[in-house]
C-alpha positions, 0 to 999 in steps of 0.5 A: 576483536569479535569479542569487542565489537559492539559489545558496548552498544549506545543510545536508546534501546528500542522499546516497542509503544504501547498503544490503548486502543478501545476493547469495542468498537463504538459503532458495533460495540458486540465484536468479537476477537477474530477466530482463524477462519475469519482472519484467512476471511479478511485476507480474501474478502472479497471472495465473499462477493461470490463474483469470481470475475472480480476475483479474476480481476484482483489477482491479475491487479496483484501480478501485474500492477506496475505500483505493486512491482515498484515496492517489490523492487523497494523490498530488494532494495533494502535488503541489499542495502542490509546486507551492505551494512552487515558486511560492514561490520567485517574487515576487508582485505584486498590482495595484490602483486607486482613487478617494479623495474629499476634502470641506472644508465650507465650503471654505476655498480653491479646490481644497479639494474633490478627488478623487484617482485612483490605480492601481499594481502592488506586487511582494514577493519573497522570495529564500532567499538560502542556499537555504531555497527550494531546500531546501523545494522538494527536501522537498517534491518528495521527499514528493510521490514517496513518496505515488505509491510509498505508492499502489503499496505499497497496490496490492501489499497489495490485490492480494494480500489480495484473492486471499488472500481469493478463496483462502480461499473456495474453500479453505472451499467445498471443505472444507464439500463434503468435511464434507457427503460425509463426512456422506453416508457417517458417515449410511450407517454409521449405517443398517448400524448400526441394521440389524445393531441390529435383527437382533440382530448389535449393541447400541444402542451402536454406534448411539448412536456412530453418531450421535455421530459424525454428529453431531459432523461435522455441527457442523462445518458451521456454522463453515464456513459463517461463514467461507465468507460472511465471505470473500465479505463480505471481497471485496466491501468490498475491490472498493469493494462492500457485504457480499453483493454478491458472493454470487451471483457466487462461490456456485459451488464452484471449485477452489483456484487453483494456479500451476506452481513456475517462481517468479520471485523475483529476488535479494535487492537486486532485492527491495529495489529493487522493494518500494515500501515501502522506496522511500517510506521512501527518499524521506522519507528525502531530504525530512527531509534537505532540510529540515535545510537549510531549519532551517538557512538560517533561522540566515542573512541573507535578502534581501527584495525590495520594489518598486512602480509606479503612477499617480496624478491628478486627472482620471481622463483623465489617469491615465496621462500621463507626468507621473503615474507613481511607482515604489518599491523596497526591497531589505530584508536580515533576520538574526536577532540573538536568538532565545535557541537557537530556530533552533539547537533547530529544526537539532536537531529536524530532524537528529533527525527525519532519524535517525529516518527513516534508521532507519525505511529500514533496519528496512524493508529488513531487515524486507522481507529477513525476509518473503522468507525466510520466504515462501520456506521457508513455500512450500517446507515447505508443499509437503512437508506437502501431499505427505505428506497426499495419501499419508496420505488416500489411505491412509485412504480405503482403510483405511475402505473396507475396514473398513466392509465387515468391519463389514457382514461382522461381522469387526471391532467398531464403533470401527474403523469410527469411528476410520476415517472420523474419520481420513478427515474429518481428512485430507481437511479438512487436506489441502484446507486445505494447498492452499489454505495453499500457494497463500496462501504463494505469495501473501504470497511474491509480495507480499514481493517487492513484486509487483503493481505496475509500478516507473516507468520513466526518463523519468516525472515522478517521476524526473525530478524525483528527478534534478533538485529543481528541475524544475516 
């Protein structure tokens, strides 16, 4: 009977893709394949940001986030549900015992009242004669290994939305410290105004533009304020806190973190075997097949297997004497005549949802190629745009120095005091926010690649299982 289980099994045999990706990135066309260091680099990139407060941050993120415990609890989930469906493929066999007391009164005969002792053990087994057992245990097997890489993919997600985040705070502590010592300065060029005012040297109007100009930047604090605590807020929730917790511990103006240029990023069909997202689709890929298979056996003969053993008497002492036992067995073999084209639908309805599925691993495959791209020229470009900022801020610093002082001198009007330190404002805020926007396209770049996770290695269980269906 082991012998006739599953050894016909119907249906397609799963068959893994295959995928072209390009040999180069278009954006960085010299890559290289990723040596050991650089791969365990990738795993923990953002140890290269040298801010072990972010690190501090992201390993809390890992042990406490409230979206990462929920796939934890997927994972057992399925591979409960895998193991129900391994069991299946087993008989079950149930026990029991009683006692049946029989009263005629008055008695007719001798031997009219009776009681009756019986005990037996009843076995049920249902053999998947052309592998629907086989084919439920590949799809389940399949699903319980895309719930583990569903939990790597939210952990490349939270890691990198969690420093994105911590960016972002010290992006907006540093352009609120920039607005406030703006508005230190645009408050002493309202001073020289009223005093050039007061002795006659300038009209109330360069003062009422003073103050509009002060005023003007000091509006701009309030918004970065929100947005400084709505990242701290953002941090907390992501570290499985409460919005605030964290304020305390990051109030303190820190630099934006930044990682040297030495990127590894592998090529493209490194990337491709990396992303846990595309691996997932993969495996829900390999389960929708099997379950064709088990649409299709359902079109075949199945056996059923029925047997039972027990004990019957009079006496309870002599229950299990010799004399006393009876067995049964029944070999039951089913075949649907009729069923007016419904198992032929459910064939049609699984080979569609596997259509989808195969479509869903490629646009994912794709998709993924496109973000590195992207990240790729996003970090390159942004590099350009910060340099070209630090020379324009640099200038203008000096341009305003200079100008305040011919203003006190009297050899320049009043608007190109405000023009000068507008400009200022301007650079500083836009070159602080580059920083911050290189770093952050590091970031997405890093998780494009499917960094922030470690790929199973051979040998774990899920790719034992992935090489053998049937390993339990």
């Amino acid at each position: 009977m082991l012998g006739l289980q599953g050894c016909i099994s119907v249906g397609p045999d799963y068959v893994p893709p295959e995928s072209n990706p390009p040999s180069t990135w278009e954006a960085q066309p010299a890559t290289t394949a990723l040596n050991d260091v650089e791969a365990k680099r990738l795993s923990h990139w953002w140890e290269q940001l040298d801010d072990p407060l972010l690190t501090e941050l992201i390993a809390e993120a890992i042990a406490n986030n409230w979206d990462i415990r929920e796939a934890e609890a997927r994972i057992r989930e399925a591979r409960a549900r895998r193991g129900s469906v391994a069991a299946d493929r087993w008989p079950v066999i149930t026990g029991g015992s009683s006692v049946r007391q029989t009263r005629i009164d008055p008695p007719q005969t001798p031997g009219s009242n009776t009681r009756l002792y019986d005990a037996g053990l009843d076995a049920r087994w249902e053999l998947g004669l052309f592998g629907s057992k086989r084919r439920a245990l590949e799809a389940a097997t399949a699903d319980w290994q895309a719930s583990q890489l569903d939990h790597a993919d939210l952990l490349v997600s939270i890691t990198a939305e969690v420093a994105l985040n911590y960016i972002d705070l010290r992006a907006f502590q540093t352009r609120l410290a920039i607005t406030r010592r703006n508005l230190a300065s645009q408050a002493d060029t309202l001073d020289i105004a009223s005093w050039r005012q007061q002795a006659g040297l300038t009209t109330q109007v360069d003062v009422e533009q003073a103050r509009q100009n002060l005023e003007q930047t000091r509006a701009q604090i309030p918004a970065l304020v929100t947005a400084r605590q709505q990242a701290l807020n953002r941090l907390a929730t992501l570290l499985g806190g409460y919005p605030g917790e964290l304020t305390d511990r990051l109030s303190t103006t820190r630099p934006i973190p930044t990682a040297t240029l030495d990127l590894a990023i592998g090529v493209p069909a490194e990337a491709l075997r990396r992303r846990p997202d595309i691996r997932a689709a993969e495996r829900r890929l390999a389960a929708q097949t099997a379950l064709i298979g088990v649409a299709t056996a359902a079109r075949y003969p199945d056996m059923t297997l029925v047997g039972s053993v027990g004990v019957e008497s009079l006496a309870s002492r002599e229950l299990f004497s010799s004399n006393t036992f009876l067995t049964s067995a029944i070999a039951d073999l089913g075949l649907t005549l009729f069923d007016a084209g419904r198992l032929r639908r459910n064939i049609e309805i699984q080979s569609a949802a596997e259509s989808q599925a195969l479509n869903r691993y490629e646009s994912a495959i794709r998709l993924a190629l496109e973000e590195v791209e992207n990240g790729l020229v996003a970090y390159a470009q942004e590099q350009l745009r910060r340099h070209s900022l630090a020379s324009a801020t640099d200038a203008a610093e000096l341009a305003a120095e200079l100008v305040r002082r011919q203003y006190g001198s009297g050899l320049v009007d009043f608007q190109r005091v405000l023009d000068a330190e507008r400009s200022v404002l301007t650079l500083q805020d836009q070159l602080a926010t580059s920083d911050g926007q290189i770093t952050a396209n590091l970031i997405r770049l890093y998780k494009a690649l499917g960094g922030g996770w470690t790929p199973l290695q051979p040998g774990t269980t899920a790719q034992l299982d992935r090489r053998d269906p049937n390993h339990e």
